[in-house]
C-alpha positions in Angstrom: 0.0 0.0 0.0 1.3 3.7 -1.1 0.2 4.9 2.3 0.7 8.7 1.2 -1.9 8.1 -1.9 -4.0 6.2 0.6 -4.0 9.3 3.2 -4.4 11.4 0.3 -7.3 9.8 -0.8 -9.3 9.7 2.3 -8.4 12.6 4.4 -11.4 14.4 3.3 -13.8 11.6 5.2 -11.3 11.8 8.3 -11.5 15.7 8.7 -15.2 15.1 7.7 -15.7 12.5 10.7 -13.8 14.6 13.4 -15.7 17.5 12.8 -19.0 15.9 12.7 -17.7 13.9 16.1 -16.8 17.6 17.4 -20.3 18.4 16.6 -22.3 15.4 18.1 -24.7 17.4 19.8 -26.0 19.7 17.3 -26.3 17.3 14.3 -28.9 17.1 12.2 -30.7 13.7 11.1 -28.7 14.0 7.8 -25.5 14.4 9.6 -25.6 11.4 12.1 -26.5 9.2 9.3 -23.5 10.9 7.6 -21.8 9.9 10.9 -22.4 6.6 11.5 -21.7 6.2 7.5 -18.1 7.1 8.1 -17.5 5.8 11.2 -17.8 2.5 9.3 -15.7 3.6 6.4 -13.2 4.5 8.9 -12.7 1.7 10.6 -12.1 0.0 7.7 -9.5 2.5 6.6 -8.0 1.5 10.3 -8.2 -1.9 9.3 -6.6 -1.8 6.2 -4.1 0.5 7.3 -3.1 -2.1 10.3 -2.8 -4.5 8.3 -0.9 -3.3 5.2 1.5 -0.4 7.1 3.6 0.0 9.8 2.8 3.9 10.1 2.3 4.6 13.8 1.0 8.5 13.5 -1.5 7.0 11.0 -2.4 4.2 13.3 -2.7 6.7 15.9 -4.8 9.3 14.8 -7.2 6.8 13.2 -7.6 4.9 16.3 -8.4 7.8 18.4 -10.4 9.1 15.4 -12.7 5.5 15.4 -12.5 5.1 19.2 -14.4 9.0 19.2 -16.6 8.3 16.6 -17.5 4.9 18.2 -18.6 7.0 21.6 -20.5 9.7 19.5 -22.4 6.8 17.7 -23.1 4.3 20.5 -24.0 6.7 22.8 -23.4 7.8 26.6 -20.5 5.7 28.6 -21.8 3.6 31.0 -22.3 5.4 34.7 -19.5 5.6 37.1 -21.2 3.0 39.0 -21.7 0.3 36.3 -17.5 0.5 35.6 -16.7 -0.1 38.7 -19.1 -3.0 39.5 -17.6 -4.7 36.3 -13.9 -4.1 37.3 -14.5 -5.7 40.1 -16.5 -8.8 38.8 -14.6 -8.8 35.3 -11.0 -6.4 34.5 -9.0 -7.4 37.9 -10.3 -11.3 38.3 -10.4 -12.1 34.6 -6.5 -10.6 34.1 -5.4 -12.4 37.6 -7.2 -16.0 36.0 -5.5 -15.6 32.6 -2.0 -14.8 34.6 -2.2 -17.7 36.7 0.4 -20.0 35.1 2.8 -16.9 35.6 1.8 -16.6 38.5 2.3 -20.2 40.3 5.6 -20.1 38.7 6.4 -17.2 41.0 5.2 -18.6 43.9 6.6 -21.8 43.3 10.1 -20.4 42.6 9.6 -17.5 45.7 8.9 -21.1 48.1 11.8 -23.2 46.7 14.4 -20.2 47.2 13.2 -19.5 50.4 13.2 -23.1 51.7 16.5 -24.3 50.0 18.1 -20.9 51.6 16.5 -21.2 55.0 18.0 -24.5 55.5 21.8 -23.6 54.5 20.9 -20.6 57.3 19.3 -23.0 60.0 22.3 -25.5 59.3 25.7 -23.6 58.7 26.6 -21.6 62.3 29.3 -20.4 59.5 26.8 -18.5 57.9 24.8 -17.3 60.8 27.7 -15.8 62.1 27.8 -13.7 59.0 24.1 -12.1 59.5 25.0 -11.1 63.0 26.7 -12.2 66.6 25.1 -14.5 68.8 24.0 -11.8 71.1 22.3 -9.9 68.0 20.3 -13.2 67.0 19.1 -14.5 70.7 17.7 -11.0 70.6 15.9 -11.4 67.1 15.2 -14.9 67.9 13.5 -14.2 71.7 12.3 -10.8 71.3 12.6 -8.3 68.2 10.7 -10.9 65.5 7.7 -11.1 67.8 7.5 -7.3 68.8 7.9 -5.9 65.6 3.8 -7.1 65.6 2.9 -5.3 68.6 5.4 -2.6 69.3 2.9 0.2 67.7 -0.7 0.9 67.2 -2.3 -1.2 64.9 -3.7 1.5 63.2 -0.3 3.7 62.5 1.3 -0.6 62.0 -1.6 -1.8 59.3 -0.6 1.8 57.4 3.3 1.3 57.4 2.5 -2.4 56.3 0.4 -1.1 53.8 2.8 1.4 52.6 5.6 -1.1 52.3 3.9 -3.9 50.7 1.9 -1.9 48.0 5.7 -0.7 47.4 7.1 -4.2 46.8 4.3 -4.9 44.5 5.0 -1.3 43.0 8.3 -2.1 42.1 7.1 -5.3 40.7 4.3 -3.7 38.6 6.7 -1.1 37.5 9.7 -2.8 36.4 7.7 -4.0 33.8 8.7 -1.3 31.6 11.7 -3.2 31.5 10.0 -6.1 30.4 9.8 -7.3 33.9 13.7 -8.3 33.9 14.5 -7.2 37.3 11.2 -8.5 38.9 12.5 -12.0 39.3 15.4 -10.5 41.5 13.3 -8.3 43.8 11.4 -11.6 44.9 14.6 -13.0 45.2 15.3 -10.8 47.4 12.1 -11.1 49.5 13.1 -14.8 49.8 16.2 -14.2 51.4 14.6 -12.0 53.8 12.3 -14.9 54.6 15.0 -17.4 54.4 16.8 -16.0 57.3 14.7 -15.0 59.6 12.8 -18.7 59.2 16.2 -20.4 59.2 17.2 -18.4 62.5 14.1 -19.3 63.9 14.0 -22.6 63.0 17.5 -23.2 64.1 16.4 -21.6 67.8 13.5 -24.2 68.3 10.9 -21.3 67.4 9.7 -22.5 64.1 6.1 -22.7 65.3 6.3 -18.8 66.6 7.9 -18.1 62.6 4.9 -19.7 61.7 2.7 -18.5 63.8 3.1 -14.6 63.2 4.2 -14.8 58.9 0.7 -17.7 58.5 -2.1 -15.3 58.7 -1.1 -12.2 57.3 1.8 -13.7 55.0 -0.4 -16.2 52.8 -2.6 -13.3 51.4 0.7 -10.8 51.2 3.1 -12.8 49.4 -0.3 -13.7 46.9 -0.7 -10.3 45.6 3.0 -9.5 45.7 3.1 -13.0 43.0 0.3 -11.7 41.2 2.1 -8.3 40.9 5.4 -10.5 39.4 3.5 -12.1 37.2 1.6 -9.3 35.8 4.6 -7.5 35.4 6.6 -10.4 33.7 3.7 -11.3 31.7 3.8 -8.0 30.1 7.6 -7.7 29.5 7.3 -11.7 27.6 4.0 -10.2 25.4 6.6 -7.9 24.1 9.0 -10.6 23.1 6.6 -12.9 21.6 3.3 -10.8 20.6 2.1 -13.8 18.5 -0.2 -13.5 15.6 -1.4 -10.1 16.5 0.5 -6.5 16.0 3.2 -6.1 18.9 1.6 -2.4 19.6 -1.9 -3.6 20.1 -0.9 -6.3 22.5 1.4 -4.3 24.3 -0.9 -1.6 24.6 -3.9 -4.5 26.1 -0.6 -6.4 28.8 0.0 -2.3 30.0 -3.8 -1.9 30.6 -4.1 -5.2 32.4 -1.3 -4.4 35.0 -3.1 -0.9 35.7 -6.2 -3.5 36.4 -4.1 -5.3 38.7 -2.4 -2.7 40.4 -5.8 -1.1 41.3 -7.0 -4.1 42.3 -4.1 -5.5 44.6 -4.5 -1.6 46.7 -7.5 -3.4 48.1 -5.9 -6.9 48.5 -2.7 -5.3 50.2 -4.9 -3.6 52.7 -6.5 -6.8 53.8 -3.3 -8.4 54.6 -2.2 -5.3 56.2 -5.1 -4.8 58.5 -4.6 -8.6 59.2 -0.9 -8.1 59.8 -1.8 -5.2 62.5 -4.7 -6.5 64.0 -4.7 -10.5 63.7 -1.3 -11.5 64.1 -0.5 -9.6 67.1 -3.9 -10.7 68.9 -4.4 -12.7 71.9 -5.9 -15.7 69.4 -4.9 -18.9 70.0 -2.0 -19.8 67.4 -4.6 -21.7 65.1 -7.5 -19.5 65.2 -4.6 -16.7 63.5 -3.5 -18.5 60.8 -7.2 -20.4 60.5 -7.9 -16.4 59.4 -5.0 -16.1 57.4 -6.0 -19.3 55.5 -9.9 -18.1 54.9 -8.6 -14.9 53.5 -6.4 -16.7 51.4 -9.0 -19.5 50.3 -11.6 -16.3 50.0 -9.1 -14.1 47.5 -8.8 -17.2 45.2 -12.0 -18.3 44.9 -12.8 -15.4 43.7 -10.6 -14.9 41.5 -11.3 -18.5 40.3 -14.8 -18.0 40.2 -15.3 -14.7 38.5 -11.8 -15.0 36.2 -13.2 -18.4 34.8 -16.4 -17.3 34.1 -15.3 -13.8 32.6 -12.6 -15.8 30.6 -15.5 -18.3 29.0 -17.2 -15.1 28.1 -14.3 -14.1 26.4 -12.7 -11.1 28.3 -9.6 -10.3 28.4 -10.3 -7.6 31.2 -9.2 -4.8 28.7 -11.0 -1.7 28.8 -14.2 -1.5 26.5 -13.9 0.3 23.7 -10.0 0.1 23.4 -9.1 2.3 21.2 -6.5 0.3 19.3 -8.7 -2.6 19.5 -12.2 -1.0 18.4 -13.8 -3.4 15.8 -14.4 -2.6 11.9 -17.2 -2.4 10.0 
């Protein structure tokens, strides 16, 4: 395709459409029929453009120029209400169920660093002499790992907790610009810090207190810091292999689904951080604390199982409606 001739020959209709779009409220009859006649020819202009060039200006503008018209022709967006009822009951469970392979693979490779290092910790006094002297780990081990719980308010605790863990999954979320390269080190990372304080703990006899305080607020946190990974890795490996469809247009749909999931895990995070502050400190027997932590945990999949599946069978893909790089042709 001579892309100039084509832009040549049809820039009329698109300077038509966007005027009659900047117009929508005062057409006539004649003019929405008008309108709704070039919105289709439009779109196929998109299509044929998509599919024949590699222009992005022209991609652009006709995108936004079809994703206008679209509105202008269809109508009023859905109310405020309505959009947030379906992110929450489509966009965030649907992108989590689709992620889930990448997901497990974090969680599975988050669990086998942090065991596999715990162990070397609980069984090499060599290297627990490097962390810190004997007198520096009796005191983790007896007193600082429990009182780090209770040592402030709960509500001033459940903030900080929240702070720091939506900044973990931040940094996750984030790094996916770099095609989530560095994402797989900053759970590293966060394995090591759970290796040695469990191997300490473990090696002091006090397993069931490292248990007992990490269980109930842990299960859910480490869940959405893995689902913030794998969101962010699933975007950076869309860019490597795309597949069948245009690099752009699936980039643009993987950097709209990590927007879901960061608004969604703001919620999740505060969960485990109220639990963290308010649960694991408590009074409750050892059990009934990490029978919470569990129900949360068994509570945040099923529904992502539940709605994800069923949004997936409907065929969502928890992108925005009315993408505009995604808008269909007439």
């Amino acid at each position: 395709m001579d892309v100039d001739a084509f832009v040549l020959a049809h820039r009329a209709s698109w300077d038509r459409l966007e005027e009659l779009v900047k117009r929508r409220r005062k057409l006539t009859g004649a003019e929405v029929d008008e309108l709704v006649d070039l919105y289709q020819r439009v779109s196929t202009h998109l299509s044929m453009v998509r599919s024949a060039s590699a222009d992005s200006v022209i991609v652009g503008r006709l995108s936004g120029l079809v994703a206008r018209a679209r509105a202008a022709v269809t109508g009023a967006h859905a109310p405020l209400w309505s959009e947030f009822v379906r992110f929450w009951l489509v966009s965030f469970p649907v992108v989590a169920y689709r992620s889930w392979r990448w997901w497990l693979g974090s969680a599975v490779a988050f669990f086998v660093v942090a065991i596999v290092m715990g162990a070397w910790v609980a069984g090499n006094p060599e290297v627990q002499s490097m962390i810190g002297t004997p007198a520096d780990i009796e005191q983790l081990v007896n007193h600082d790992f429990a009182s780090y719980y209770s040592e402030n308010p709960a509500g001033s605790f459940a903030l900080r907790v929240w702070v720091n863990n939506a900044w973990v999954a931040a940094q996750c979320i984030g790094f996916a610009i770099l095609l989530g390269i560095p994402i797989p080190y900053i759970l590293f990372q966060n394995a090591a810090n759970v290796a040695v304080s469990g191997g300490l703990m473990f090696n002091a006899g006090k397993g069931d207190v490292f248990l007992g305080l990490l269980a109930p607020h842990g299960l859910i946190e480490l869940t959405a810091v893995f689902l913030a990974a794998a969101a962010g890795m699933r975007l950076g490996w869309s860019v490597i292999s795309p597949g069948d469809r245009p690099r752009s247009q699936v980039l643009a749909e993987q950097g709209r689904a990590v927007v879901s999931v960061a608004v969604g895990l703001v919620a999740v995070l505060l969960i485990a951080g109220l639990i963290e502050a308010l649960v694991t400190p408590s009074s409750l027997p050892t059990f009934a604390r990490i029978a919470i932590g569990v129900a949360a945990e068994v509570a945040f999949l099923g529904y992502v199982v539940h709605f994800g599946r069923k949004a997936a069978r409907a065929g969502e893909t928890g992108d925005i409606e009315d993408a505009p790089d995604v808008v269909p042709t007439g």
